[in-house]
C-alpha positions in Angstrom: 75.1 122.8 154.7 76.3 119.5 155.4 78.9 119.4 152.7 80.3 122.7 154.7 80.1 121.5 157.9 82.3 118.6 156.5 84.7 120.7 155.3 85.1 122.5 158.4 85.6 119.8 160.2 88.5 118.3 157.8 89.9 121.8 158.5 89.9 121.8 162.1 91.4 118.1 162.0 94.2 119.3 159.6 94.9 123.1 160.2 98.3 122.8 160.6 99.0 121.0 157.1 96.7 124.1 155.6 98.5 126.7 157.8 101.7 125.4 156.3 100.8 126.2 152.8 100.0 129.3 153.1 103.5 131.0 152.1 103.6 128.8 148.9 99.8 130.1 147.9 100.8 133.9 148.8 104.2 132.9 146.3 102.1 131.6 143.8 99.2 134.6 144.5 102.1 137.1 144.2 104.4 135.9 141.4 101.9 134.1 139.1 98.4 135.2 139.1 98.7 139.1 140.0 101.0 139.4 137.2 98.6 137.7 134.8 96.7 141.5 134.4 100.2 142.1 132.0 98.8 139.3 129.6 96.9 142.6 128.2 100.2 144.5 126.7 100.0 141.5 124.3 97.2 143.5 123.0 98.4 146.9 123.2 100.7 149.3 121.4 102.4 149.9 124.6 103.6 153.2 125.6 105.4 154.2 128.3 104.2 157.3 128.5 100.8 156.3 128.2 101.4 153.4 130.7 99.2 149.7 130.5 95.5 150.9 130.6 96.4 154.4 128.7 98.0 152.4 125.7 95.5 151.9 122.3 94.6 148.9 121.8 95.4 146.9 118.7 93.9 143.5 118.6 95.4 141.0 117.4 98.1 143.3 115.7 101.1 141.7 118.0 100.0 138.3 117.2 99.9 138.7 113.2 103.4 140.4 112.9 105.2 137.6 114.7 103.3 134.9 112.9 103.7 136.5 109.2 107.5 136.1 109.7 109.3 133.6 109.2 110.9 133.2 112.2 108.0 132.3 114.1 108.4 128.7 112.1 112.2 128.6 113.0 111.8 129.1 116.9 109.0 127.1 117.1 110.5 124.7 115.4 113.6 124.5 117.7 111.6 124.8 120.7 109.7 121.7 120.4 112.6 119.7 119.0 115.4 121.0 121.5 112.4 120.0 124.3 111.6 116.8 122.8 115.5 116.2 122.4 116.0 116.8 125.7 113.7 114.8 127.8 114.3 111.3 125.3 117.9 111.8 125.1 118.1 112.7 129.4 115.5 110.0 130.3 117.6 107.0 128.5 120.5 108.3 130.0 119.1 108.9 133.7 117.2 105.7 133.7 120.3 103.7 132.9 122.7 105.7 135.0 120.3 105.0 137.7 120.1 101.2 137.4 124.0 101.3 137.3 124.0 103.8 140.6 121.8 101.2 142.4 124.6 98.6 141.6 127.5 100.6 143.2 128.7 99.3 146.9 127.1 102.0 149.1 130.6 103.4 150.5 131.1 104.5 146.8 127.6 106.0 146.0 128.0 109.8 147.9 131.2 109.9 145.7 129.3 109.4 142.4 126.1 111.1 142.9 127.9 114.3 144.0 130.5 114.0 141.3 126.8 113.5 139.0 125.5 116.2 140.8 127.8 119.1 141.3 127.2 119.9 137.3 123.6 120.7 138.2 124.7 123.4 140.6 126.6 125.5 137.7 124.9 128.6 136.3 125.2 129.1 132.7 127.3 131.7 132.7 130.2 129.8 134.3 129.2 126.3 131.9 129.5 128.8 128.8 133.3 129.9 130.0 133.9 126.2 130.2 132.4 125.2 126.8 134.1 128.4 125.3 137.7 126.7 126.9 136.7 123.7 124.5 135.2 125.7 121.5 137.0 128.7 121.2 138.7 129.0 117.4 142.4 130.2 118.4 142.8 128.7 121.8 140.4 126.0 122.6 140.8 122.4 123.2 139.2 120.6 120.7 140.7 122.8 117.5 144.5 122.4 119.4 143.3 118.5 119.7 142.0 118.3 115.8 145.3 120.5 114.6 148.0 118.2 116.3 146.2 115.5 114.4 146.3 117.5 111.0 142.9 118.2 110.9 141.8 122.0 109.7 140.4 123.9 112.5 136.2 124.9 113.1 134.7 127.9 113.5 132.5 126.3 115.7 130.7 129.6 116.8 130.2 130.4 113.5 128.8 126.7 112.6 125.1 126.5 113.1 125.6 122.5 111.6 126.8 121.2 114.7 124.6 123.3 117.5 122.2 120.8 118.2 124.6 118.4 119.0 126.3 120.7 121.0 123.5 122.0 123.3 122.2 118.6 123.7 126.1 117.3 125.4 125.8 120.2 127.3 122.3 120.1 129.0 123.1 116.2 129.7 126.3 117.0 131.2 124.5 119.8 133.4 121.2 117.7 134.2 122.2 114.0 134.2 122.9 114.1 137.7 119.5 115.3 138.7 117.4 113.3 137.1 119.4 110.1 137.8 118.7 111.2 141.3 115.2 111.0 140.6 115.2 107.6 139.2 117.6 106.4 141.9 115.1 107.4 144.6 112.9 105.3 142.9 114.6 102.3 142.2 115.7 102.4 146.4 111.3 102.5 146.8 111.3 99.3 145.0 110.4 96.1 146.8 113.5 93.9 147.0 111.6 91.0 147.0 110.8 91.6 143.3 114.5 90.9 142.6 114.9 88.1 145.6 112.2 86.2 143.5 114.4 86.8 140.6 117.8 86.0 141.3 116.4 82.6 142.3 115.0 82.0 139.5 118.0 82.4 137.5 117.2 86.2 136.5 121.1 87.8 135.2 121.4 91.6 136.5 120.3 92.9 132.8 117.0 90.8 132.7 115.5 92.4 136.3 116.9 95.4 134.8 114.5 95.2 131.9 112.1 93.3 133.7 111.4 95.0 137.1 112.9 98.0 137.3 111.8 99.8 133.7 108.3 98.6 134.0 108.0 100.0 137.9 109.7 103.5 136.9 107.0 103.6 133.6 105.0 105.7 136.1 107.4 108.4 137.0 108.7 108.3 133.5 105.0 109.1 132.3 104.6 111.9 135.0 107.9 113.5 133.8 106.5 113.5 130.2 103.5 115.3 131.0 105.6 117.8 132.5 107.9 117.6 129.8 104.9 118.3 127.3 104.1 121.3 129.1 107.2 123.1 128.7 108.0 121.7 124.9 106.7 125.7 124.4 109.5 127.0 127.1 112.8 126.7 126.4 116.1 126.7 128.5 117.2 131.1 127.8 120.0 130.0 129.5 121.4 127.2 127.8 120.6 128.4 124.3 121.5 132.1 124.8 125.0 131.6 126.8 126.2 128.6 125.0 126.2 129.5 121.7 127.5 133.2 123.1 124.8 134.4 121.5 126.5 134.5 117.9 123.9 135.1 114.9 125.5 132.8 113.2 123.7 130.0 114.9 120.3 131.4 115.1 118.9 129.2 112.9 120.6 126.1 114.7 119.7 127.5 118.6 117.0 129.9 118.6 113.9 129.9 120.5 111.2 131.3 122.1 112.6 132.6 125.3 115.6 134.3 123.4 113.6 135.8 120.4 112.1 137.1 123.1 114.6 138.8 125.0 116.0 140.0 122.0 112.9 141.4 120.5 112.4 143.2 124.0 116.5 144.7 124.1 117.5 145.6 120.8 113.6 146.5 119.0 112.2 147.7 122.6 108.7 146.3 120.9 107.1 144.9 124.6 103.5 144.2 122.8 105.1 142.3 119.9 107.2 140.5 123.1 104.4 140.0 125.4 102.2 138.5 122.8 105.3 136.2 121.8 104.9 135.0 125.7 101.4 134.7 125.7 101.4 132.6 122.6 103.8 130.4 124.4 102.1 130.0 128.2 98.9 129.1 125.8 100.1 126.5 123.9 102.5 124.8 126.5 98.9 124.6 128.9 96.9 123.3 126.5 99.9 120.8 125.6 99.8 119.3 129.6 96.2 119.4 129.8 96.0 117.6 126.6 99.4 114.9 127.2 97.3 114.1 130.8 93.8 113.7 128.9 95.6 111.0 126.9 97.4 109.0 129.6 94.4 108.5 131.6 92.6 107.3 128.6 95.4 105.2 128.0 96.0 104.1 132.2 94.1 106.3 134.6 96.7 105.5 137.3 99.5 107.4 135.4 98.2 110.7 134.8 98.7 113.9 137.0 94.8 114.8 137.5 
């Protein structure tokens, strides 16, 4: 009774703050949990006519006839490496665009972060029209560029060799300028008498660099990796379906997840096979976070999320 009482009165004293959260749980209510009563279909030989409850079940049925193919190795596979890829590759890159952003005279720095930034604004539709100016086999920059030298021209959407270098330029490009935001804002938090004691004591820009700044952004860089973790199992569709214009030559190269996916769902029409594809991946990327945050508090307690 007491414990309530308690509870009531923290209410009271901050209504407001719990008033104002109200339309993000009703998002969250509407958009994420209500729909979780699809999760079923994965388990279902769905029918239209027959509808969610009226389908037959079929068990695990879904589950097996993704996992007996191969392709459920190859997008997995790409998944996780595209994700891991991603967040190393970005972080280096952010952190040290950061640290360089912090030394620009502030009548400069609006210039260069929304010159970083505007990329992040770009849907994937327009970034593919501007990757296809570079790629494209008759007309596009870089085969024009490698011809005037002598060089013999690529097929570069028909190439699955060079993909993962590809895609990983092009999500930099698009979401460098985001995350050096990030670690910007944190590098401004940081006490400036860290680097005061520093400077008189001889320190060169590189050694506070290494010194002060890395260490103090080691817990937003560890918070960012459990998130990270979480979506290793959920892939950028746009990014690796627009990119790559969808050519089946790459498959192999830029495949994953969310684009077997879609395509299982358009061209077979087979929405059990597809939802059980989904499931497979909301399952593992929760017990990936759950488990990434288990091991950094063991490790230090005041990094993790929970």
């Amino acid at each position: 009774m007491r414990t309530l009482l308690n509870e009531w009165r923290h209410f009271r004293k901050h209504q407001e703050l719990f008033w104002l959260t109200l339309p993000g749980i009703a998002y969250k209510l509407i958009f994420a949990y209500l729909p979780m009563f699809g999760i079923i279909v994965a388990f279902k030989n769905y029918r239209f006519d027959k509808g969610i409850l009226g389908s037959d079940w079929v068990g695990f049925a879904n589950f097996r006839y993704f996992f007996v193919s191969d392709i459920a190795w190859r997008i997995t596979r790409n998944t996780v490496l595209y994700g891991v890829s991603y967040f190393v590759i970005g972080t280096v890159c952010a952190v040290a665009f950061a640290i360089m952003l912090n030394e620009v005279r502030r009548r400069w720095i609006k210039v260069y972060q929304t010159s970083m930034f505007l990329p992040y604004f770009l849907s994937w539709v327009l970034v593919s029209y501007i990757v296809y100016a570079f790629l494209d086999h008759g007309n596009g920059l870089l085969n024009r560029t490698i011809a005037q030298f002598g060089g013999e021209e690529i097929k570069w959407y028909q190439e699955a060799g060079v993909w993962p270098y590809i895609l990983n330029i092009v999500q930099l490009w698009k979401g460098i300028g985001f995350s050096t935001l990030i670690y910007y804002a944190a590098i401004v938090g940081i006490d400036t008498e860290y680097y005061e004691a520093a400077r008189i004591d001889g320190a060169s820009k590189l050694q506070m660099a290494r010194h002060i700044t890395v260490p103090l952004l080691t817990p937003m860089v560890v918070i960012l990796m459990i998130m990270a973790i979480g979506n290793l199992f959920r892939g950028d569709f746009g990014l690796h379906y627009f990119i790559p214009n969808n050519s089946g030559f790459t498959y192999p190269a830029t495949d994953i997840i969310d684009t077997y996916v879609y395509r299982a769902l358009r061209d077979l029409g087979d929405i059990g096979m597809s939802a059980a594809v989904g499931l497979y991946q909301s399952v593992v990327g929760f017990v990936l976070i759950i488990g990434a945050n288990y091991a950094i508090r063991k490790i230090n307690a005041d990094h993790s999320l929970w």
